[in-house]
N, C-alpha and C positions, 0 to 999 in steps of 0.2 A: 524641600524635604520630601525625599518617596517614601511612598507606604513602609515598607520596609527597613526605614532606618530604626535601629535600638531594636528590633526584632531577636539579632543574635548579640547582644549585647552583653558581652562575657566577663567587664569590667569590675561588675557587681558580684561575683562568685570568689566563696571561701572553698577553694581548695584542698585545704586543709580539712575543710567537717567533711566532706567527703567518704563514705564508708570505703573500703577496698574490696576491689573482686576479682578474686581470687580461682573464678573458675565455676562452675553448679557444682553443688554436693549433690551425691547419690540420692535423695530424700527431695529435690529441690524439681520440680516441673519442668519435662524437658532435659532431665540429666540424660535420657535414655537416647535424646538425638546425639549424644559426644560417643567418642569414642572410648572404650572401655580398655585403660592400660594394660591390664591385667590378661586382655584378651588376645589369641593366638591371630597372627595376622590373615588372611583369609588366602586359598592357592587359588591360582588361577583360571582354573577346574570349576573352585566356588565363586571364582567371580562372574565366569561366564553365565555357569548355571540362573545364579542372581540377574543377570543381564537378560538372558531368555525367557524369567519368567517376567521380566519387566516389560518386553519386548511383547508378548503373547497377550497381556491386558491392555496394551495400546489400543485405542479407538480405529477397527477398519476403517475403510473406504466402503460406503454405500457403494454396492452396483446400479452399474448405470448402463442404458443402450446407446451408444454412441450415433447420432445422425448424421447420415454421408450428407456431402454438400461438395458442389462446386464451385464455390465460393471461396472468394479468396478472406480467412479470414484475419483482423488489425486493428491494430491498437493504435489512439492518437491521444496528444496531452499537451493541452496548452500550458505556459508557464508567463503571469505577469509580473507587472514590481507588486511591492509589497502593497496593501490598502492603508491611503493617508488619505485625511481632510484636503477637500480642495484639489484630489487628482482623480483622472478618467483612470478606471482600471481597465487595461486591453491587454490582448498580449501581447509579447514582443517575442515567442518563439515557441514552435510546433514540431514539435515531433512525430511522426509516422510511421510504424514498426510492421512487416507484415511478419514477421521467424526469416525470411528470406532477406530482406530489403530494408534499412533504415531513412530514412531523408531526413531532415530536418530544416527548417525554415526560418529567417529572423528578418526580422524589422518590423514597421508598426501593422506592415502590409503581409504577415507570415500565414491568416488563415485565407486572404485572397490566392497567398501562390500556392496553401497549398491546393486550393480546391481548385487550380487552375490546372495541377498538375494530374489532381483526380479525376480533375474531367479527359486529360488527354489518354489517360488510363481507360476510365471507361468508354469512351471513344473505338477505343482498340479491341472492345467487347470485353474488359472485364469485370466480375462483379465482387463485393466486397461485403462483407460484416463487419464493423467497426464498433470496436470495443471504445466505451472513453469513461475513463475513470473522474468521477467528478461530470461525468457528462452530463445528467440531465437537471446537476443544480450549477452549473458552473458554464463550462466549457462550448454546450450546445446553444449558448445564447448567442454565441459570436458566430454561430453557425448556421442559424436559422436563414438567414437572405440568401443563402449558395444550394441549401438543399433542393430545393424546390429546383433549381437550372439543373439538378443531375436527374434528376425524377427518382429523387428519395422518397422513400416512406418511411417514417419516423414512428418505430413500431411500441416505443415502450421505454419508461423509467423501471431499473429494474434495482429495486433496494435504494433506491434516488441515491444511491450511488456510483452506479455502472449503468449507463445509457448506452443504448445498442440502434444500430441506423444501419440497413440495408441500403447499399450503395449500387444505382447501376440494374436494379430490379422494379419491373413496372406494375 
């Protein structure tokens, strides 16, 4: 039996005592969200109007000063099976996105190739920001033996949700 069974158990219900409804009356809380029959359908004119002033109390964007960099910068994301009793959770496939370039990698070996392939990367002089989502409660644990051969520095959990690693800078 799971928790859940006789939860929605609708067996037991008189249908019949059941009040009817019929709708909010003008007097009833919330009648003022319905739409009022009586009333003239709105032109176009007034919907836009309604739209811009809806538009106009939206939350800006904080300014910000953008920092140049020549950095190439990317996002990675590991994906494993699910977590069960009695199995190694590893991954079995990597993704690497820079806006330009996607790869992806699978098998039990996917954070070996791809830091095989980062290395031939940075090899070639390039350097990289890498964004990883889940990175520094998840993701950068499978990553820790590879950094240190590119001569990472591993600058920070930021919101220990998004971990950031300077790839390729010494």
């Amino acid at each position: 039996m799971d928790g859940l069974d006789g939860l929605f158990d609708f067996q037991g219900i008189d249908w019949d005592d059941l009040p009817d409804d019929d709708g909010p009356d003008d007097e009833e809380f919330g009648a003022a969200d319905y739409a009022d029959e009586d009333a003239d359908d709105l032109t176009p004119e007034q919907i836009a109007a309604i739209q811009a002033e809806i538009e106009a109390k939206r939350c800006l964007p904080v300014p910000f000063q953008l920092k140049p960099t020549k950095k190439i910068i990317a996002v990675v994301d590991t994906e494993t099976d699910p977590f069960a009793k009695g199995f190694v959770v590893k991954p079995f496939c990597l993704g690497f996105d820079t806006g330009d370039i996607y790869v992806d990698f699978w098998g039990d070996d996917c954070v070996e190739q791809f830091f095989a392939y980062l290395a031939t990367l940075t090899a070639e002089g390039y350097e990289f920001i890498i964004y990883a989502h889940n990175g520094g409660k998840f993701d950068f644990y499978f990553f820790l033996q590879y950094l240190d051969d590119l001569k990472s520095k591993l600058i920070g959990v930021v919101v220990a949700i998004i971990a950031v690693v300077f790839v390729g800078v010494s």
